[in-house]
PyMOL Python script that loads the backbone (N, CA, C, O; Angstrom):
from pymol import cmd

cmd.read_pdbstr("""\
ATOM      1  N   UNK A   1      11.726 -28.705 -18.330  1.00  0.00           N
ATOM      2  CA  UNK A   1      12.284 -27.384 -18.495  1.00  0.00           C
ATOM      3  C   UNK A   1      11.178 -26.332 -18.654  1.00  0.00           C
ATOM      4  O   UNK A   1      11.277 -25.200 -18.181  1.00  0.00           O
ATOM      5  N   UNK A   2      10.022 -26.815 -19.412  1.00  0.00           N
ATOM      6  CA  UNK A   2       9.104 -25.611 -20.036  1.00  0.00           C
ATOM      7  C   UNK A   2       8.511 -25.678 -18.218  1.00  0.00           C
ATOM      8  O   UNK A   2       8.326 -24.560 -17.737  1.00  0.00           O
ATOM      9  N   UNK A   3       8.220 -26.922 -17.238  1.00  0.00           N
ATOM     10  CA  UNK A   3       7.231 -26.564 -16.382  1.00  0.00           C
ATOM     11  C   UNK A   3       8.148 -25.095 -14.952  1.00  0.00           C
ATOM     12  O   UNK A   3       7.819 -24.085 -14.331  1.00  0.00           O
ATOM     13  N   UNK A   4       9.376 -26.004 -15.156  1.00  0.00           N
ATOM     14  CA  UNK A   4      10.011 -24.834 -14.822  1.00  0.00           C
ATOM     15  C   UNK A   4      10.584 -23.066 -14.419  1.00  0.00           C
ATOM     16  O   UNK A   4      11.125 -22.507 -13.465  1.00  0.00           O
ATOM     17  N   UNK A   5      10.034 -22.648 -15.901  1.00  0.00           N
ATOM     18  CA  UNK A   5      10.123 -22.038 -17.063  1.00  0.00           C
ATOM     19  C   UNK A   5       8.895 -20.680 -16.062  1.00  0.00           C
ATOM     20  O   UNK A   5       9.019 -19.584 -15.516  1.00  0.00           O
ATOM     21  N   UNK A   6       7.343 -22.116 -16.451  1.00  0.00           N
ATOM     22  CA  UNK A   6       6.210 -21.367 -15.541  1.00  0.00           C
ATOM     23  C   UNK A   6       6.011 -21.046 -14.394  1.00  0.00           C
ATOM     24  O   UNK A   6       5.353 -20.111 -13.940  1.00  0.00           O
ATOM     25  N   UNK A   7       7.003 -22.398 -13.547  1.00  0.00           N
ATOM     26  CA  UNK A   7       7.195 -21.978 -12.040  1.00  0.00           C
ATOM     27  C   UNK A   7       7.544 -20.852 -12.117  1.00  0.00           C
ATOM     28  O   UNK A   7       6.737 -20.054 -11.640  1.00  0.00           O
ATOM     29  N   UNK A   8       8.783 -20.280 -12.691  1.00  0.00           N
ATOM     30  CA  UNK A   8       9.753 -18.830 -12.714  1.00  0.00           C
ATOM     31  C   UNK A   8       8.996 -17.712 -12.324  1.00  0.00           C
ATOM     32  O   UNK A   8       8.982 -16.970 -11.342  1.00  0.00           O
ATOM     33  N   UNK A   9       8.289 -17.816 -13.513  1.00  0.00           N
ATOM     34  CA  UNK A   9       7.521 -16.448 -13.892  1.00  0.00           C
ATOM     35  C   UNK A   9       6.320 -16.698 -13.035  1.00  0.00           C
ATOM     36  O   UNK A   9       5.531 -15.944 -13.604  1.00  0.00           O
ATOM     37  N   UNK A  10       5.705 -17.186 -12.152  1.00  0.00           N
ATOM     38  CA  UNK A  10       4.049 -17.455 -11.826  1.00  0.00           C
ATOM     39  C   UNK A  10       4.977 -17.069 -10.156  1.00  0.00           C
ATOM     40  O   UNK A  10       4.380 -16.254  -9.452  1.00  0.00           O
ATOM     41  N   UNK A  11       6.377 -17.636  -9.559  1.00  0.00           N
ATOM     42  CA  UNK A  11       6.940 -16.817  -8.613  1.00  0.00           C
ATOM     43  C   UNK A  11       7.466 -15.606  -9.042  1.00  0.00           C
ATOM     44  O   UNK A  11       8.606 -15.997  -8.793  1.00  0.00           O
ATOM     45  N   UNK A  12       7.645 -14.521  -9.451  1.00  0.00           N
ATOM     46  CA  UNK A  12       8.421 -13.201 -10.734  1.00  0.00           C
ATOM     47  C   UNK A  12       7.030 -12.444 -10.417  1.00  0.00           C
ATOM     48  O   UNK A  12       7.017 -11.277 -10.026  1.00  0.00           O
ATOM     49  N   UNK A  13       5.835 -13.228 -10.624  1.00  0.00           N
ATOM     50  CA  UNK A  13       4.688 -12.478 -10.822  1.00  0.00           C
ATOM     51  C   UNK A  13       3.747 -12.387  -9.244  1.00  0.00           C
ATOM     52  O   UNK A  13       2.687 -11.824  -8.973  1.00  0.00           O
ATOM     53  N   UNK A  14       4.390 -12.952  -8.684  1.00  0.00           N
ATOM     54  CA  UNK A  14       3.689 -13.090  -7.290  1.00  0.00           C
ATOM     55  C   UNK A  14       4.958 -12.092  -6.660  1.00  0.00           C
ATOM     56  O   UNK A  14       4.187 -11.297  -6.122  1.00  0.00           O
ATOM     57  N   UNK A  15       5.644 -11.815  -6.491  1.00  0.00           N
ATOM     58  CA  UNK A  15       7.052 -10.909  -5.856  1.00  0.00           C
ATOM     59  C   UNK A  15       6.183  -9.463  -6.458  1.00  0.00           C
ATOM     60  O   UNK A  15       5.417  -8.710  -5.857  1.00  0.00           O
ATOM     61  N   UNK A  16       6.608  -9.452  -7.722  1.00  0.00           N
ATOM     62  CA  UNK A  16       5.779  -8.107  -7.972  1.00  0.00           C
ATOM     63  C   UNK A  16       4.430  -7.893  -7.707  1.00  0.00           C
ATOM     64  O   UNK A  16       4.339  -6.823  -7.105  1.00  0.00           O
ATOM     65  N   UNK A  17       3.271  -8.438  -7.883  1.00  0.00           N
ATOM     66  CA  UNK A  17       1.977  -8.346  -7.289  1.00  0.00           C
ATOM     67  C   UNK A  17       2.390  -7.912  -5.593  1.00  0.00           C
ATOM     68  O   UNK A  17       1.966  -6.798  -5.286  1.00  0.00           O
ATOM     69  N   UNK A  18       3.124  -8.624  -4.527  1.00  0.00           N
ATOM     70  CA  UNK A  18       3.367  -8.491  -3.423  1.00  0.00           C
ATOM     71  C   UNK A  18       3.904  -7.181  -2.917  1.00  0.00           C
ATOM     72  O   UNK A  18       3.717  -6.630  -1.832  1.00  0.00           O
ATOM     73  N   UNK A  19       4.728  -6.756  -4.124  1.00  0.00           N
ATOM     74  CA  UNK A  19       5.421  -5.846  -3.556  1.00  0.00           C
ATOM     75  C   UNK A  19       4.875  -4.554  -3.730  1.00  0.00           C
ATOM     76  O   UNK A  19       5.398  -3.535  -3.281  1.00  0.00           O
ATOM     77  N   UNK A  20       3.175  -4.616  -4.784  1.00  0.00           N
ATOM     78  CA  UNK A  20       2.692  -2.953  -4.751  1.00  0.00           C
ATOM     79  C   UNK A  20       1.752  -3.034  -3.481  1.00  0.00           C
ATOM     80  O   UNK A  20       0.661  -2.526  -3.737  1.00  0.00           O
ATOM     81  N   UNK A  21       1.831  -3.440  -2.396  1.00  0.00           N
ATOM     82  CA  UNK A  21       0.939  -3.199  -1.413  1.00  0.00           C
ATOM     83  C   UNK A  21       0.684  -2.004  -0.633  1.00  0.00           C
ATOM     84  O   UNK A  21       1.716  -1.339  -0.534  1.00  0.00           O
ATOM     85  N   UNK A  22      -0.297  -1.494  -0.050  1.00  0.00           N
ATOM     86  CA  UNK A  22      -0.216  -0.183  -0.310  1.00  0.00           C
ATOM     87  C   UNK A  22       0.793   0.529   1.381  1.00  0.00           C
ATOM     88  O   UNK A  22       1.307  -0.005   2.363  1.00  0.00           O
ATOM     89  N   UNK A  23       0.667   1.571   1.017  1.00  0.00           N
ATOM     90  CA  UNK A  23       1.548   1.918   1.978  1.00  0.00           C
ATOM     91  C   UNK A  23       1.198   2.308   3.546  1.00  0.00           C
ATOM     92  O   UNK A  23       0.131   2.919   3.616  1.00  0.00           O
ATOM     93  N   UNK A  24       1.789   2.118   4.710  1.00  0.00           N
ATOM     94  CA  UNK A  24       1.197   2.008   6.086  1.00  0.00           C
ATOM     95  C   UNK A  24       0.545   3.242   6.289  1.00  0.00           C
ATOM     96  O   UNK A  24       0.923   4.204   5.621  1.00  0.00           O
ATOM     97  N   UNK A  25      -0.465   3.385   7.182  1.00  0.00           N
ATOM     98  CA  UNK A  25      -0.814   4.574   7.522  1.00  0.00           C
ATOM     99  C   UNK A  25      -0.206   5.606   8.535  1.00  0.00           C
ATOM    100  O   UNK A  25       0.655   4.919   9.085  1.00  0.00           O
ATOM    101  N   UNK A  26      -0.166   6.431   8.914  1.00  0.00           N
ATOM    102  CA  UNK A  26       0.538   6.911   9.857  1.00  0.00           C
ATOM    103  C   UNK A  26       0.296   6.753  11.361  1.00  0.00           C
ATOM    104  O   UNK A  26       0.986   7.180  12.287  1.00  0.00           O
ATOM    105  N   UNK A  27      -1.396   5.695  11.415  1.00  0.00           N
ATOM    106  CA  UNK A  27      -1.920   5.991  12.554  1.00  0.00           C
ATOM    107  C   UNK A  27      -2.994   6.658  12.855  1.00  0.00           C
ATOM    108  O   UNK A  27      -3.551   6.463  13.936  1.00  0.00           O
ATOM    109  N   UNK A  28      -3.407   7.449  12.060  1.00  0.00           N
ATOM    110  CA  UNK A  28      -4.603   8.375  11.734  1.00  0.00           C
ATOM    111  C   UNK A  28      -5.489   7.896  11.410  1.00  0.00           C
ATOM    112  O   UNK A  28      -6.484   8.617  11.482  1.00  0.00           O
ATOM    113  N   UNK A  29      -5.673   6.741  10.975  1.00  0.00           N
ATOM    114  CA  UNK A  29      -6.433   5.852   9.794  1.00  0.00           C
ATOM    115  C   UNK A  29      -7.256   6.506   8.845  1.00  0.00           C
ATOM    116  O   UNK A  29      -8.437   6.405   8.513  1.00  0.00           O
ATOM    117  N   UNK A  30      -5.972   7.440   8.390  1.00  0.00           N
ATOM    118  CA  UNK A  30      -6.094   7.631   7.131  1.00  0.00           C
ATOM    119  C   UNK A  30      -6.719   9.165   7.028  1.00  0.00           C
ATOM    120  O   UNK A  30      -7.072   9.552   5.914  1.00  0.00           O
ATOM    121  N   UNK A  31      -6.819   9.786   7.835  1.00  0.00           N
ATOM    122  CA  UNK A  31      -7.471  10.682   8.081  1.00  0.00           C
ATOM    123  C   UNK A  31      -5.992  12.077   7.936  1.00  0.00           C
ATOM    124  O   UNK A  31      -4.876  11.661   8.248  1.00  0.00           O
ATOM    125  N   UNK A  32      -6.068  13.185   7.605  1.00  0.00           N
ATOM    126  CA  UNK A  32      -5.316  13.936   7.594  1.00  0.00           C
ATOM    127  C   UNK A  32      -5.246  14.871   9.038  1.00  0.00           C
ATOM    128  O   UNK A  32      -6.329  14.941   9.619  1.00  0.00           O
ATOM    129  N   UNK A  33      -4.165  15.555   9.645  1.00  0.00           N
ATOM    130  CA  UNK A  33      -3.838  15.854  10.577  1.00  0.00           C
ATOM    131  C   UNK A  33      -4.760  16.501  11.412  1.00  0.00           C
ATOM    132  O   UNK A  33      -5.159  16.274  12.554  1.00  0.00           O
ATOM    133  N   UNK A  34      -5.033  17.458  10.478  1.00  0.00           N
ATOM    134  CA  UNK A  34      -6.211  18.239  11.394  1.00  0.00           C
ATOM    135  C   UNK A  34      -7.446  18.008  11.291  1.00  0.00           C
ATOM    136  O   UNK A  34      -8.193  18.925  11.633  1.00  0.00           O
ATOM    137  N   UNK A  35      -8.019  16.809  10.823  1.00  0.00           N
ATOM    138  CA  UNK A  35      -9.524  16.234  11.007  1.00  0.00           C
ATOM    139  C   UNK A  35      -9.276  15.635  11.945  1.00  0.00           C
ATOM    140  O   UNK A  35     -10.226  15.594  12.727  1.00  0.00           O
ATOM    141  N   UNK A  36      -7.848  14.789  12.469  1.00  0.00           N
ATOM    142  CA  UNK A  36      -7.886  13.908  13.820  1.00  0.00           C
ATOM    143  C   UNK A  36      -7.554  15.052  14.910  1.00  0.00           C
ATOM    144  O   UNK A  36      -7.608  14.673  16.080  1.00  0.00           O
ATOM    145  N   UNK A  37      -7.201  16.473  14.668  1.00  0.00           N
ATOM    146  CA  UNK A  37      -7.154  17.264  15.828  1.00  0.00           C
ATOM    147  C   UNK A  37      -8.847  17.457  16.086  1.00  0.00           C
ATOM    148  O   UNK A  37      -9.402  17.415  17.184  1.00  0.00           O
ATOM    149  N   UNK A  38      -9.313  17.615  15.138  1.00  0.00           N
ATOM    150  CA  UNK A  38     -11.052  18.283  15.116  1.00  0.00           C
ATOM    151  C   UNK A  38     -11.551  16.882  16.391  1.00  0.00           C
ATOM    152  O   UNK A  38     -12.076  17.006  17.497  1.00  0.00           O
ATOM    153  N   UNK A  39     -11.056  15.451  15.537  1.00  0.00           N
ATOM    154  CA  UNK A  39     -11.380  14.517  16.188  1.00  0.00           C
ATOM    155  C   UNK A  39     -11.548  14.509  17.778  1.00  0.00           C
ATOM    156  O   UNK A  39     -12.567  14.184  18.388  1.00  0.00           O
ATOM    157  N   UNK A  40     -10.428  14.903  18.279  1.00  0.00           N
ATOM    158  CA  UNK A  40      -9.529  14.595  19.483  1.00  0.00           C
ATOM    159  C   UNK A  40      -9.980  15.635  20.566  1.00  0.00           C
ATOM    160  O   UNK A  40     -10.153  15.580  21.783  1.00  0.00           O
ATOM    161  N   UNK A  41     -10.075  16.440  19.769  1.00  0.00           N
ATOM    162  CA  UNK A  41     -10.205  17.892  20.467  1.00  0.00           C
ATOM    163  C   UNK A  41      -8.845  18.811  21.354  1.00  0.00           C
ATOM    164  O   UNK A  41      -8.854  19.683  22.223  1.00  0.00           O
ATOM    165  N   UNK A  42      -7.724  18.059  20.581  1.00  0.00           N
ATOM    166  CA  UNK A  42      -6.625  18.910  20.597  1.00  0.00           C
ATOM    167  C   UNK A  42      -6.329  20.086  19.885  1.00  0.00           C
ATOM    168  O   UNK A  42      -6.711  20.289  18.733  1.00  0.00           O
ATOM    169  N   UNK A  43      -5.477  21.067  20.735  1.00  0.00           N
ATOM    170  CA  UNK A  43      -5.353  22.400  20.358  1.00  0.00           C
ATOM    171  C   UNK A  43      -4.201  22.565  18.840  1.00  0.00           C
ATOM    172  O   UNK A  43      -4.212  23.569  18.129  1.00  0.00           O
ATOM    173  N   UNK A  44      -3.530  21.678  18.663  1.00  0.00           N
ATOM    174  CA  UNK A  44      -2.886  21.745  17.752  1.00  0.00           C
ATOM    175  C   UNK A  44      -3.005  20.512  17.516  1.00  0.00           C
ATOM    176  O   UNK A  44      -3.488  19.753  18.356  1.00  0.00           O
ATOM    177  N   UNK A  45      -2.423  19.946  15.875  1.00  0.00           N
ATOM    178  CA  UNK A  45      -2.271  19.406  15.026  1.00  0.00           C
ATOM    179  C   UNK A  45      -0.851  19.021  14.718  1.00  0.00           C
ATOM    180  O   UNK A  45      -0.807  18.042  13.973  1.00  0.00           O
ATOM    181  N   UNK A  46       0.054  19.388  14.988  1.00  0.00           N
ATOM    182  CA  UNK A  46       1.424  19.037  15.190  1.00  0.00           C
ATOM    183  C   UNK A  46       1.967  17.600  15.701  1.00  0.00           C
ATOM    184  O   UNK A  46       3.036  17.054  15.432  1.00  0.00           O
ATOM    185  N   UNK A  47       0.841  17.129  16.566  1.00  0.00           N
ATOM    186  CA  UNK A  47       1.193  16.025  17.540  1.00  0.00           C
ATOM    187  C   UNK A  47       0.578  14.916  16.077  1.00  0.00           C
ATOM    188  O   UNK A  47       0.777  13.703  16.018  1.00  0.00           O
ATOM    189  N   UNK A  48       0.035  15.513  15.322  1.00  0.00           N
ATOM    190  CA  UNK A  48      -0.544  14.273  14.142  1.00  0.00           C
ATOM    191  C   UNK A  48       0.026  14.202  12.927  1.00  0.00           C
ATOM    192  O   UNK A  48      -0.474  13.392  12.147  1.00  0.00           O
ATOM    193  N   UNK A  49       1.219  15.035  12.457  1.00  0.00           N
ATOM    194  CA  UNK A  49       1.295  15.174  11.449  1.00  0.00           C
ATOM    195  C   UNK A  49       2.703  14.245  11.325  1.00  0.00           C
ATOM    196  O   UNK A  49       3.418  14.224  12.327  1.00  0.00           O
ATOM    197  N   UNK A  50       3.075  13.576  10.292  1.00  0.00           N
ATOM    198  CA  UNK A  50       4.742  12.756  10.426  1.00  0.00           C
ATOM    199  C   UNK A  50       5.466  13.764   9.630  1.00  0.00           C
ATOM    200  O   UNK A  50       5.107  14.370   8.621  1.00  0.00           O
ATOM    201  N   UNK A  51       6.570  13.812  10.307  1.00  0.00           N
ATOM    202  CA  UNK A  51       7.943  14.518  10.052  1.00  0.00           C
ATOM    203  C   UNK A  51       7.982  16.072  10.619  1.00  0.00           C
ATOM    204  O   UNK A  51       9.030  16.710  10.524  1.00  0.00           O
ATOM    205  N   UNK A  52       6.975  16.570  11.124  1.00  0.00           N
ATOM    206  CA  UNK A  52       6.472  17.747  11.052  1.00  0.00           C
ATOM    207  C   UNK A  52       6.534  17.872  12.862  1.00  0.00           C
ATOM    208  O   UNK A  52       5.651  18.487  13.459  1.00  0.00           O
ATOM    209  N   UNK A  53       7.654  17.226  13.571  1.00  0.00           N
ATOM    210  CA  UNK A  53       7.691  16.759  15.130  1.00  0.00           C
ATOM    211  C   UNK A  53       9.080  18.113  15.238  1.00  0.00           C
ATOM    212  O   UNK A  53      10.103  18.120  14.554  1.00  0.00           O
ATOM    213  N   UNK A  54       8.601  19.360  16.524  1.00  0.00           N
ATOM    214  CA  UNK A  54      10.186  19.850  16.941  1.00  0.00           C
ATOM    215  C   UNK A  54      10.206  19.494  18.176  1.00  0.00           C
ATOM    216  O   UNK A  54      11.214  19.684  18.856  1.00  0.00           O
TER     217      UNK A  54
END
""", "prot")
cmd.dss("prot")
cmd.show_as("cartoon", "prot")
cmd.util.cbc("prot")
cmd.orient("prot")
């Protein structure tokens, strides 16, 4: 029962460790919109930014 017990929690503690992983990038690698326009040598920055698409 007690080895059990440790299985539980040693899987409990691996779910949470797993689950703060960090979050995807947008593609930019990591870079904000208009350093990858500077990058690119596009005229706008629109085409890099997420959610920010008309």
């Amino acid at each position: 029962m007690k080895t059990l017990k440790k299985v539980g929690i040693v899987v409990i503690a691996g779910l949470f460790l797993a689950s703060c992983t960090p979050l995807k990038s947008n593609g930019n690698h990591g870079l904000p919109p208009g350093q990858v326009k500077k990058v690119t040598g596009a005229k706008s920055a629109k085409h890099y930014a997420p959610g920010h698409n008309k």
